[in-house]
N, C-alpha and C positions, 0 to 999 in steps of 0.2 A: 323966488321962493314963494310970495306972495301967488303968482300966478298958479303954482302948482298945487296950493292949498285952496284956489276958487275952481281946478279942475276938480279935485277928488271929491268935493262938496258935493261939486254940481252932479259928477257921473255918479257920486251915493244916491242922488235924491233922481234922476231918473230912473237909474236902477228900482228903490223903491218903489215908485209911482208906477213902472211897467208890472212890479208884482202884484201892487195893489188892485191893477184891473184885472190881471189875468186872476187873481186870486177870486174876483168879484163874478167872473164868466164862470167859474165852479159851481156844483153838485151844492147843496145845503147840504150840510154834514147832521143828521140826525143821530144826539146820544141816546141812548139806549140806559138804564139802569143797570148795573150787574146783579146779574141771579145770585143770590143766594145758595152757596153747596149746601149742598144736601146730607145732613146728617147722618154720620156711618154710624150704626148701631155695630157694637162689637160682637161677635158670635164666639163662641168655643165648643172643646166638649172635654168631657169628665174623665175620656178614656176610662182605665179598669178600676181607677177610684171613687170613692162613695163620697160626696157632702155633705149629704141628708144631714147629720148630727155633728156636727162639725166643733171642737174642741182644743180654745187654746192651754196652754200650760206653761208657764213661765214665770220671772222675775219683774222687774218694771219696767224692761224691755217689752216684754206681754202685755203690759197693763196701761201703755200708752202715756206713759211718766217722761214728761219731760219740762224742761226748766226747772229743776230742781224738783217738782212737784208733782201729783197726783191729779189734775183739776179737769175740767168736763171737757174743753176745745181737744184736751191732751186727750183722752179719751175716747172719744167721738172720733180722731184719727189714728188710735193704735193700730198696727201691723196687722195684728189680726179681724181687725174689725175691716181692715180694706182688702184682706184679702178675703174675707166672706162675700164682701161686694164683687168680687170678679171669678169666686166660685159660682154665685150664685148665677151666671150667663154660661157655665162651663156647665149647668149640669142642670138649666135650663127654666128654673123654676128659682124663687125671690126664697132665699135660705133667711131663717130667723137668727139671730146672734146678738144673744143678753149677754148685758155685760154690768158689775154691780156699779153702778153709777156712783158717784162721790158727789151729784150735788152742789159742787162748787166752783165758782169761775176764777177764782184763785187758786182753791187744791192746800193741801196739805204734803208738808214735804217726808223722809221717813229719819229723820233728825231724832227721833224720842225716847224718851226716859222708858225707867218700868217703874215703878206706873207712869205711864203718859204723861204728859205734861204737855203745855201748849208747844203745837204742830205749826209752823207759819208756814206759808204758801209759797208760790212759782216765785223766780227769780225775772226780775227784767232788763235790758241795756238802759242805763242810767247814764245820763254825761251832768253830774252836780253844776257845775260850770255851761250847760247849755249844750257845748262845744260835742259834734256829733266824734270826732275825732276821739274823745277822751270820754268816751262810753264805755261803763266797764260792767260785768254782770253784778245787780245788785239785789240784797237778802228782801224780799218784803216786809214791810214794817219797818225798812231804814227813811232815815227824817227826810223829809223832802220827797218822796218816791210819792206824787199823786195816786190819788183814789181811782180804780179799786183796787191797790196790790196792796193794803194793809191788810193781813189775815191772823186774825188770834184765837181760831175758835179749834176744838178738836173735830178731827171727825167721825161724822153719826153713825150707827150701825145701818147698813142696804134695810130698807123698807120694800123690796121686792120680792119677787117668789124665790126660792134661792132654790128651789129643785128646779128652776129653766135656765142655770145660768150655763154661758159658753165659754166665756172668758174667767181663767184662775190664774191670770196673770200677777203677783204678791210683790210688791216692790221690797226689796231689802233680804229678799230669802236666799239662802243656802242649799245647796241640792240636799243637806240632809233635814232640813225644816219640810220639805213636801213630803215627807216618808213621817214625819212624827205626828201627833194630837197634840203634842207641849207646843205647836204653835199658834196655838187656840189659848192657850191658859196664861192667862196675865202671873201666876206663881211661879213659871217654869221662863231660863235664862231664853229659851227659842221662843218665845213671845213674842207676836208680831201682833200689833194690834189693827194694821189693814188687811189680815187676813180676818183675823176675830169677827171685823163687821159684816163677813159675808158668808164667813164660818157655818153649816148647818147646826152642827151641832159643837162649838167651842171647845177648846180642850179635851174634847171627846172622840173625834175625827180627826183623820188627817186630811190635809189637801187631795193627797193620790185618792182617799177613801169617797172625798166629792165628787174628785173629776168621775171615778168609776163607775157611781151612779147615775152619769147622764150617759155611759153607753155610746160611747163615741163611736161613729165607723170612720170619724179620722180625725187627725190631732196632728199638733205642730207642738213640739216639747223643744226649750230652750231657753233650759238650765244649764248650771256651772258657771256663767260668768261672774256673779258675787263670790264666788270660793277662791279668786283671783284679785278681783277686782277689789274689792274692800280693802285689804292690805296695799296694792296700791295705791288707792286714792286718800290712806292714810301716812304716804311714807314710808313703808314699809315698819312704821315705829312698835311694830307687836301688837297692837294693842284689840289688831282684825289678822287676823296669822292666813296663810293659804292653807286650805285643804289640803292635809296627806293623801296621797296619791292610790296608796291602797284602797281607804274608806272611800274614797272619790268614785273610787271606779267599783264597787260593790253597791254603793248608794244607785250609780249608775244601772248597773245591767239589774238591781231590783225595781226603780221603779218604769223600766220599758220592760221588765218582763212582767210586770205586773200588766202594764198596758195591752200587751198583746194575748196574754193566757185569758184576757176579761172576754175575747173577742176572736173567732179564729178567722173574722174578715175583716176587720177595722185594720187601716193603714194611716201612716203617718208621715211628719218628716221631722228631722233631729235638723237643730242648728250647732255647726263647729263655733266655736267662741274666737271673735278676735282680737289681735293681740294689742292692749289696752294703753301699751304705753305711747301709740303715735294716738289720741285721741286728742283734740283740742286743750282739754283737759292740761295734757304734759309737755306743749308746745306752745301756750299763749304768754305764759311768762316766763322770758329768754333767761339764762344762766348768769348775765352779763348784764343784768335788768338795771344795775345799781348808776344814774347818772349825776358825777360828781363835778365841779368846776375847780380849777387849778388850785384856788385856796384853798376849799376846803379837803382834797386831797392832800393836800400838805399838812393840813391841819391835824389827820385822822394817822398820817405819817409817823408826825411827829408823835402825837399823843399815845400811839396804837403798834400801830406797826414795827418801828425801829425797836421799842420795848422787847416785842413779842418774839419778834427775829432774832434777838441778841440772845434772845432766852433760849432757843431753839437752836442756836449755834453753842453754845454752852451744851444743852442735853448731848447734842452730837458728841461733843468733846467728851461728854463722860460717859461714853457709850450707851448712851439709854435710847437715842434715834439715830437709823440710818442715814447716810447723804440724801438716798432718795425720797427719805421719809419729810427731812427737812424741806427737802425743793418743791413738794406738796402741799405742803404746811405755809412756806414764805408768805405771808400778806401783803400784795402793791398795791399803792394806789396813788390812779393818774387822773389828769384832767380827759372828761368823755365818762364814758361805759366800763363800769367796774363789776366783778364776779361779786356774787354776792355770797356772805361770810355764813357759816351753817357748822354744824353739829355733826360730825362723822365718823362713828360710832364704831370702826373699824379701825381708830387709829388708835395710835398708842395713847394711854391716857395719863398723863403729865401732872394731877392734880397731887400723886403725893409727892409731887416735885414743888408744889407752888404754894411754899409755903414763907413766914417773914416777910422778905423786901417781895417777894413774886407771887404773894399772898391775892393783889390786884389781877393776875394774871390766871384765876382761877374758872372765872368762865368762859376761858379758852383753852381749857384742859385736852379738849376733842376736836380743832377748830380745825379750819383752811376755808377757803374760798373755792368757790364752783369753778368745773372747767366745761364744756362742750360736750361732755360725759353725761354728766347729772342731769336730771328731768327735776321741773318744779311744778309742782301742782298749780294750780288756778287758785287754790284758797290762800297759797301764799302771798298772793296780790294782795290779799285782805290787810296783810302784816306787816308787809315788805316797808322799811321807812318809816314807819309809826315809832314813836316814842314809849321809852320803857318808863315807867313810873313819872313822865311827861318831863323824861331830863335829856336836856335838849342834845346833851353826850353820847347819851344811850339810844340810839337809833336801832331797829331792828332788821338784820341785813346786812350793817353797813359796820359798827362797831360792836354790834349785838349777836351771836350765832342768831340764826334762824333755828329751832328747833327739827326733832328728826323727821317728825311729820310733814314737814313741809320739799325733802324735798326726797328722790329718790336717787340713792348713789351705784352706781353701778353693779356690786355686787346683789344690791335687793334687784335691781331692772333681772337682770339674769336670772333669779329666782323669779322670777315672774314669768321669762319667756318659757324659760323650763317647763313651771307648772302648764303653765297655758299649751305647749308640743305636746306633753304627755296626756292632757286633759280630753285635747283634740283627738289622739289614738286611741285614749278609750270608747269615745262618742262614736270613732267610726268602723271598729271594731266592732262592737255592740249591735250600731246597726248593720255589720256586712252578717252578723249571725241571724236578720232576719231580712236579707237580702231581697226578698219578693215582695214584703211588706212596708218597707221604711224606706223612708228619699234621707238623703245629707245634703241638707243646704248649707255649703261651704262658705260660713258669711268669713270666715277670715281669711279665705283666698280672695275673696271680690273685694272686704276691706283693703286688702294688702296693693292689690289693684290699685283701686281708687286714689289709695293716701300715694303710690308711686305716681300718677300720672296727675295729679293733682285738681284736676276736673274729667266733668263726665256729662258729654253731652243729648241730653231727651226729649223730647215734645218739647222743641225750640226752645229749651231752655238750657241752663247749664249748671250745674250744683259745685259744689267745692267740700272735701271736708274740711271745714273750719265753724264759726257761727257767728262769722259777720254776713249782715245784709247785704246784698237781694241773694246772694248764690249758697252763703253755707245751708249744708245739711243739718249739722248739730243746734241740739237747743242752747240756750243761755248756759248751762250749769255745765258744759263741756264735754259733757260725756253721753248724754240721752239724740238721740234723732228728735228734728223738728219735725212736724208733721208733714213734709216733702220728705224729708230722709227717712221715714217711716212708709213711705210710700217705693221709696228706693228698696227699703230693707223688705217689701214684702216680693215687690216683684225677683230677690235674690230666691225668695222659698219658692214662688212660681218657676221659674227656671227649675230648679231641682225636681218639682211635683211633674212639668211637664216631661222630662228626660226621664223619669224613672217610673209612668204609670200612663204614658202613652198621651197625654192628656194637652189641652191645644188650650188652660187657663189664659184668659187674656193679659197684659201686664195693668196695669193699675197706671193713669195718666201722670208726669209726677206734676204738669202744669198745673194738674186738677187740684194740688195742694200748698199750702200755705207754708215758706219759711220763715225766718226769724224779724222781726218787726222792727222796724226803724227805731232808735234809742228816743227814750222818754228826757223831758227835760225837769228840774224843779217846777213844782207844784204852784202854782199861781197865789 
């Protein structure tokens, strides 16, 4: 054995020693530096479209609003502002594009009173504990969220010329707020105070009456998602109703007809709205969010549950609820992942039953527990668990309904997707009536895409919709594009602008763009 392992040494290190000279008898290998590629300047052309004057119209989708907020970075990459940058090589010449600046590197959210009252800024990933894992989007001005995301100031009126401006992007409006002047006037309920600042003439003007005077020869309009969307992101709890579908679609075909009688050459493109409830927003916090440990599931059992069940088998018996009413209602709770307890507004209401001995039994007049059905908003995380009047009994969530805002139950979801099909058929209706003139950039067929295949891969990178770091598209507040996915959402309007005007727009790089920021930690 020994001899076999003095053979293979030895015939290793000849072997070696024969390569080493023949390697020595070789060529000197001279390296070389690599050349540097050469920078592809992107070219296009305009096809039968004009950008000269170029004209966004919109919500705070337009206005480059995200993380909750209003703020300059958000700004400086709104949709429309990146798609000027890649007209402007389609039509050959450096297009100008004002847009009222806000001035602030925090922003202002559209949170406010009438009269105003303080507006606080962008939301950030926060992990209070360090721990990047348990980052969760947080309000600015919460304790511990280091400087500079504490923001208490209002925001100023545009100090710029407001007859150049390009961008009427209005965060918070309703398609029938760009048709009125009350959204200029702080006395009037459509009072929007981020238009006010940029407003020519305040309460006296409408948004359509500004955009008209800059004389667009083309415009991107993409409104209607607030007429949805707000009753959404409230729970559907009334208190932001959807748009009836009549007014919806007259507000509609007036302010594009208004846009296109201004002009018998200006062209444009309409965005479809999409459908709001797979947004980040109503998928970050699960329906089963509530984690409970074997005691004190027995604990909320005993106290809670057995109570409520007995009582609920009794109404059964007296005919006041179905079997099936009941096995909806039943509250369990195990050791692991429990539904979490809410307010369901659809059900039978028990209270002038709970009265005497079940007198206790009154804030669960409306009750049950989530199933795989229900969507919960993101602000529900704000709630979820937290203590009611700080009694360590009354959890929220858990032995507490959740309120109706917090989550959406099926029958509101329906009313949502409803609005949102028929909202879509007017937008494209509308535009097939001026067929030669208007593109439909179908952003909720390309949404609908996206959220099915779950990523999407571009200039060697890869996005997600979600708004975790390095891939999501969305900002912090769940529902806005981060300044990559605003880049995503412009090259959806390029695609449509090329197909329907001949035009060879470049797409907008999304590498060239910044997504959501690695979570902050407590303040030093």
């Amino acid at each position: 054995m020994n001899t076999m392992k003095t053979f293979n040494i030895k015939t290793f290190t000849i072997a070696l020693g024969a390569f080493v000279i023949v390697s020595c008898k070789q060529d000197v290998i001279t390296l070389t530096p690599p050349t540097a590629p050469t920078p592809v300047t992107p070219t296009g052309s305009k096809g039968n479209a004009d950008f000269t004057k170029y004209v966004s119209i919109g919500n705070s989708l337009t206005a480059g609003f995200q993380a909750g907020a209003l703020f300059t970075e958000g700004q400086q990459n709104s949709f429309p502002l990146i798609l000027s940058k890649q007209f402007s090589i389609a039509q050959g010449a450096t297009l100008t594009f004002n847009q009222p600046d806000i001035n602030s590197v925090n922003g202002y959210n559209s949170s406010y009173s009438s009269p105003p009252s303080v507006i606080r800024g962008r939301l950030v990933l926060f992990a209070a504990d360090g721990v990047q894992a348990h980052a969760v989007p947080t309000p600015a001005g919460a304790t511990g969220v280091p400087a500079p995301y504490n923001t208490a100031d209002l925001p100023t009126p545009f100090g710029g010329d407001k007859t150049k401006l390009n961008n009427f992007g209005v965060p918070g409006i309703i398609l029938a707020q760009f048709l009125t002047p009350d959204t200029g006037n702080p006395a009037k309920a459509a009072y929007n105070p981020l238009w006010a600042r940029f407003a020519s003439q305040p309460g006296v003007k409408s948004i359509l009456d500004d955009v008209l005077a800059q004389q667009p020869t083309f415009f991107t309009f993409d409104l209607g998602n607030n007429d949805v969307l707000g009753y959404a992101t409230t729970g559907g709890d009334g208190s932001i109703p959807i748009t009836d579908q009549t007014p919806f679609t007259n507000y509609y075909q007036t302010a594009i007809g208004a846009l296109m009688a201004a002009s018998s050459t200006s062209k444009g493109v309409v965005s479809t709205i999409p459908n709001v409830t797979t947004i980040p927003f109503f998928y970050t916090v699960k329906w089963n969010a509530v984690p409970l440990d074997a005691a004190t599931a027995a604990t909320v059992t005993t106290n809670l549950a057995n109570n409520y069940n007995a009582f609920l088998a009794g109404m059964k018996q007296a005919g006041v609820l179905t079997a099936a009413e009941v096995t909806a209602r039943t509250l369990t709770y195990v050791a692991g992942q429990n539904p979490i307890l809410i307010t369901d507004e659809t059900l039978t209401d028990l209270s002038p039953y709970m009265a005497g001995p079940y007198a206790g039994l009154l804030p669960y007049a409306k009750a049950r527990q989530t199933t795989a059905n229900d969507l919960i908003p993101l602000t529900a995380g704000g709630i979820l668990g937290t203590l009611v009047s700080n009694n360590p009994q009354m959890v929220n969530g858990v032995t507490v309904p959740l309120a109706d805002k917090y989550v959406l139950i099926p029958s509101e979801t329906t009313a949502i997707l409803t609005a949102t099909a028929n909202y879509n058929t007017t937008i494209k209706n509308v535009a097939a009536s001026f067929s030669t003139r208007i593109a439909v950039a179908d952003v909720n067929a390309a949404f609908t895409s996206f959220v099915n295949y779950q990523i999407i891969g571009s200039d060697g990178i890869f996005i997600t919709p979600t708004f975790s770091p390095p891939t999501g598209a969305f900002s912090e507040d769940g529902v806005h594009p981060n300044s990559r996915g605003y880049a995503y959402l412009a090259n959806i309007f390029i695609d449509a602008i090329n197909a329907k005007f001949s035009a060879t727009v470049p797409h907008a790089i999304l590498s060239d763009y910044k997504g959501v920021g690695l979570p902050l930690g407590p303040a030093q």
